[in-house]
C-alpha positions in Angstrom: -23.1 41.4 -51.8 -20.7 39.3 -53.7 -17.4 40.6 -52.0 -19.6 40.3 -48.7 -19.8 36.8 -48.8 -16.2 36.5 -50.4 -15.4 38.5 -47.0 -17.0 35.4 -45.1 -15.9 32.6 -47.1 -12.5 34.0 -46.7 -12.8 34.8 -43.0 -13.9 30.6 -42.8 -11.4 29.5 -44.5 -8.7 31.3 -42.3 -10.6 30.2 -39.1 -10.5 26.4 -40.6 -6.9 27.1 -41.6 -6.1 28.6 -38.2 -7.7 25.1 -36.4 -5.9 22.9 -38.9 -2.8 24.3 -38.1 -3.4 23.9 -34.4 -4.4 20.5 -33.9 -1.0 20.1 -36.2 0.7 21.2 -33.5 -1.1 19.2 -30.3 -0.9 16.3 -32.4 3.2 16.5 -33.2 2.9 17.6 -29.2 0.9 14.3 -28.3 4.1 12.4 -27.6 5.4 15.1 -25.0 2.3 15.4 -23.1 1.8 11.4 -22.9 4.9 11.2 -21.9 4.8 13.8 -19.3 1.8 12.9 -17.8 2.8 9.2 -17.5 5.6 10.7 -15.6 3.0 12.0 -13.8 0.7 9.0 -13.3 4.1 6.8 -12.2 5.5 9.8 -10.1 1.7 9.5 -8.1 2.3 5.4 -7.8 5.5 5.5 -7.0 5.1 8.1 -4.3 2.2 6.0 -2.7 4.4 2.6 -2.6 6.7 4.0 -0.3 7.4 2.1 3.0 4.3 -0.6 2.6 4.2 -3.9 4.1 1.5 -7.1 2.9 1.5 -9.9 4.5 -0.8 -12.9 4.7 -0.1 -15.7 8.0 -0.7 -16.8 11.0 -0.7 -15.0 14.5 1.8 -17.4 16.7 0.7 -15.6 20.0 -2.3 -14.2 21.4 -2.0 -10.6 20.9 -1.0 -8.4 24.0 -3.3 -5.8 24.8 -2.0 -2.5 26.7 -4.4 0.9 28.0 -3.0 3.9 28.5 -4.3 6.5 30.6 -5.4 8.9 27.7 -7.5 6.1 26.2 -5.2 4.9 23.4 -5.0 1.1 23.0 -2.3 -0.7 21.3 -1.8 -4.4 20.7 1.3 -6.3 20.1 1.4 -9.9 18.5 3.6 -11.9 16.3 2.8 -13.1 12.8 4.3 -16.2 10.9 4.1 -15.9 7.2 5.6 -19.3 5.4 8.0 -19.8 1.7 8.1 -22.6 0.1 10.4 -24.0 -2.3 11.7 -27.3 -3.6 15.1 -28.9 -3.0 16.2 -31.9 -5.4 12.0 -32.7 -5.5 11.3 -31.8 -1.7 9.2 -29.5 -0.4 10.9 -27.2 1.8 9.0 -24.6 4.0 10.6 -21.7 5.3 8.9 -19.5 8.1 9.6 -15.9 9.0 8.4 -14.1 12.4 6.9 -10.7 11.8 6.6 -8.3 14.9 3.6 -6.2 14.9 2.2 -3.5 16.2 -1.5 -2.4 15.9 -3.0 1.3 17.6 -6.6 2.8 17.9 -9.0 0.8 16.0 -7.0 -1.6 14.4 -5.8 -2.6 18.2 -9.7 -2.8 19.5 -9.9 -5.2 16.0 -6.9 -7.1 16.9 -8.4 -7.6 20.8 -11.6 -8.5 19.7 -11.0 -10.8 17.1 -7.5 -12.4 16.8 -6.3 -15.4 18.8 -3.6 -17.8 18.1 -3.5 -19.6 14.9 -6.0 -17.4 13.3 -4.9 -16.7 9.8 -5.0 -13.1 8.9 -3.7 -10.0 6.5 -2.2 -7.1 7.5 -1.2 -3.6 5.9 1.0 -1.4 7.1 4.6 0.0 7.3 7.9 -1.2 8.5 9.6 0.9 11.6 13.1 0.1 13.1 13.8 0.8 16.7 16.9 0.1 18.6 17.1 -0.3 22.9 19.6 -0.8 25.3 19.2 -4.0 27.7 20.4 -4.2 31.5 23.3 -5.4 30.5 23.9 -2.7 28.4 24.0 -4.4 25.3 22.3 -2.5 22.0 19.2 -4.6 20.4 17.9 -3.6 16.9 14.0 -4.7 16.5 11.9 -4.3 13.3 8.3 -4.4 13.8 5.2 -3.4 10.9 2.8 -0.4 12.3 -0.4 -1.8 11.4 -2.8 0.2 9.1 -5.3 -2.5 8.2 -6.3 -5.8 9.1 -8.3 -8.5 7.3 -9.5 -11.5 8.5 -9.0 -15.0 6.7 -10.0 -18.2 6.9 -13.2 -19.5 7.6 -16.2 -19.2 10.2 -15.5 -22.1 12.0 -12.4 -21.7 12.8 -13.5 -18.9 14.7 -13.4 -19.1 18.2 -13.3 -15.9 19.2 
């Protein structure tokens, strides 16, 4: 009985040995897979922030709403978004034009519920296009594709 349990105690103490000597090796492996994975985790963000546009302002038109004949809506308005910044203790704003461009959804949103002056926030990405006039010359245009749109201000300043 006695070499039985000498057997077993043995057997225990190579299973505990075994264990030891493998959480000795994740732990001196900790760095690597922290490391990896917050390569990982930033690759995953990183991918995700690609071509995204926020902005927070104020439509300066009432947006233009076209049909097609397959059912698809899109609307087209501007949006002012303002800087600010001070000059030897003045105020100085600086506005910026945005075109945009809203489809689907976001378009029946847009018609239903945006009018001049309305402050708002969009989401979305930037898209360049480039078009020849009459008079042949080449114009560049940057406009942001609409994703999402959020409606600011208050309830009274709803008139729409």
């Amino acid at each position: 009985m006695g070499s039985k349990s000498n057997k077993k105690i043995m057997k225990s103490f190579q299973n505990n040995k075994l264990g030891s000597e493998a959480k000795k090796s994740k732990k001196e492996n900790a760095p690597d897979i922290i490391s990896k994975s917050m390569f990982n985790i930033n690759f995953k963000v990183m991918s995700t922030l690609r071509n995204q546009v926020q902005l927070i302002g104020n439509v300066g038109n009432d947006p233009e709403i076209t049909n097609f004949e397959s059912g698809k809506k899109v609307s087209r308005f501007s949006l002012a978004t303002n800087d600010y910044y001070r000059k030897d203790g003045e105020k100085i704003q600086i506005t910026e034009w945005h075109n945009l461009i809203a489809w689907g959804k976001q378009a029946e949103l847009v018609e239903n519920y945006v009018s001049k002056g309305k402050e708002i926030a969009v989401h979305g990405k930037l898209t360049y296009r480039s078009y020849e006039t009459e008079t042949g010359d080449k114009k560049y245009v940057t406009e942001v594709i609409v994703n999402e749109v959020l409606f600011l201000g208050t309830v009274e300043n709803s008139d729409k």
